[in-house]
N, C-alpha and C positions, 0 to 999 in steps of 0.2 A: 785740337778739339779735345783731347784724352783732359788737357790741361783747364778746361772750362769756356775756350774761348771760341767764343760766336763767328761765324767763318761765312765766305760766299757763298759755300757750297751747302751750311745748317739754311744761311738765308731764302736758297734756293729754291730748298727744298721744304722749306714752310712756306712760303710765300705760293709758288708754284704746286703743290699736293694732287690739286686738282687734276693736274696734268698726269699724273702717275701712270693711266692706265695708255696714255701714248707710248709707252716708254712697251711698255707689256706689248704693244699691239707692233712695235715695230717689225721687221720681218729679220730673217737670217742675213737678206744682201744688204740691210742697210735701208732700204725702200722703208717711207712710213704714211704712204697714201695722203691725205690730205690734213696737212700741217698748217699750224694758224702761231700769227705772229701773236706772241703772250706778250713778249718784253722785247723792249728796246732800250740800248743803251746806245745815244746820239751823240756823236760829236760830230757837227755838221764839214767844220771847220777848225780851222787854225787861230781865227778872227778872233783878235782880242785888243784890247784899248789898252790893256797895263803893259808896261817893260818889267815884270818880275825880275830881283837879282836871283831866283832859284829856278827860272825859267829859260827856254830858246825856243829857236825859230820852227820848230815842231809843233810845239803847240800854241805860241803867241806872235803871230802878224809882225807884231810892234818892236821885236827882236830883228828882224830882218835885215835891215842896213846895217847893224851897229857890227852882226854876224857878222856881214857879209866885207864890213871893211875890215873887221881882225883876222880872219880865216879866208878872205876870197871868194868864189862864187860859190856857191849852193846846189845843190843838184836837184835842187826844188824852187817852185814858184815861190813867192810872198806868202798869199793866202792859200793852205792846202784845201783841198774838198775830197768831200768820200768817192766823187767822182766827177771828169771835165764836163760830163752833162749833167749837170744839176737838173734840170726842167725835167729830162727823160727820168731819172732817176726820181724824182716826186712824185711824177704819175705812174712810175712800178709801186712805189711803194706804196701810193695814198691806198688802193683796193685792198692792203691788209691794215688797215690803221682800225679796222671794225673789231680783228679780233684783241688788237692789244691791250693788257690789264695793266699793265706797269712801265712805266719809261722813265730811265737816268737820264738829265741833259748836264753835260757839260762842256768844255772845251779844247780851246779857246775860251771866249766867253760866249754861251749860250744867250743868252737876254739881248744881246745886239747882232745875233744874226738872223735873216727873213727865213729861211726854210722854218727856223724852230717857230715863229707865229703864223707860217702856212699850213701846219701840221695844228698847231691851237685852233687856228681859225676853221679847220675840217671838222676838227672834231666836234666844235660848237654849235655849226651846222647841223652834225648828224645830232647832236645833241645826246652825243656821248659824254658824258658829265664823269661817269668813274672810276675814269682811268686814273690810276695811283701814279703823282709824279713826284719824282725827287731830284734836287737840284742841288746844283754847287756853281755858285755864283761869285765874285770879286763886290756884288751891293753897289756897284757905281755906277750903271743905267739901268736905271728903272721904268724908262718909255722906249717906245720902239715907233719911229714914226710920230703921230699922236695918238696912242692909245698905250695907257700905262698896264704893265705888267701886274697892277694889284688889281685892275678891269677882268684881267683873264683869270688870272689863280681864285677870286673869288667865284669865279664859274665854275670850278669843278669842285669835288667832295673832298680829295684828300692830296696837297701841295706840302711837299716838305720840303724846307729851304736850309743847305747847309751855307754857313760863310766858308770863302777862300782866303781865310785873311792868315798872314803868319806873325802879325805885330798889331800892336797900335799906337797912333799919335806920330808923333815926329818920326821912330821907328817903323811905324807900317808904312810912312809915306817914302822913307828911304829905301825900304824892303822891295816896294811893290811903286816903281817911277809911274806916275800921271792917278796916282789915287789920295785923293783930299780927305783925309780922313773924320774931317767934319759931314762931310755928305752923304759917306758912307753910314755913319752912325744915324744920319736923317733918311735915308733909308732904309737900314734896318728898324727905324722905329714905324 
């Protein structure tokens, strides 16, 4: 920071301000009476369609076997989750999804897993529209089911979309195994 550079914690702390005076109100034990979810950073999953070469089976599904036959077995499932009861865990969380201002998805790959458009599809409902999202994506599915991902980002006010690419063309597709990088580019457009 001393050096000019923009950090999590500058981010945090512009982003969040508003929150300040929770911080002030907390008590000596820790107690801070009734807290509201601002920010979420989601990774539902492990669930991902690429074999990155800079990737494993921690964060992409698709690493799995290829692990599992060089090293042997795993001490983890395929597909990880934040938790084995996913259902339970949606409806803990859907009653704070009113107060949240900000949420990171990424992954795995975010855009092909159903909790991230059961959590879209809540908030559309309440017609919560302002919730600031930002994403990091691989750009290689762009539907979920039948209903494309540019149907929903267009519903809210403020969608920021990073790529997860670390090449392109013949490169990206050797980088990042099952990503076309004609498609990708027809998605990002």
């Amino acid at each position: 920071e001393d050096s000019g550079v923009w950090t999590l914690r500058k981010s945090a702390n512009e982003n969040f301000k508003n929150h300040k005076v929770k911080v002030e109100e907390t008590s000596d034990d820790g107690s801070a009476g009734n807290v509201n979810l601002a920010y979420m950073d989601i990774r539902f999953s492990n669930l991902c369609n690429l074999k990155c070469r800079s990737c494993g089976p921690q964060f992409s599904s698709s690493w799995f076997e290829d692990h599992k036959q060089l090293y042997g077995k795993l001490n983890h499932e395929k597909i990880l989750k934040v938790r084995d009861d996913m259902l339970n865990f949606m409806d803990e969380l859907e009653p704070l999804l009113d107060s949240v201002e900000r949420v990171y998805w990424a992954g795995g790959e975010p855009l092909i897993v159903e909790e991230h458009y059961r959590i879209l599809d809540k908030w559309i409902e309440m017609g919560k529209r302002n919730v600031v999202m930002d994403y990091t994506t691989n750009f290689t599915q762009m539907r979920f089911k039948k209903k494309s991902i540019f149907e929903y980002w267009n519903t809210f006010d403020d969608v920021r979309v990073a790529a997860s690419l670390d090449a392109n063309h013949a490169r990206g597709e050797y980088l990042r195994k099952n990503m076309d990088w004609a498609q990708v580019v027809q998605n990002r457009r």
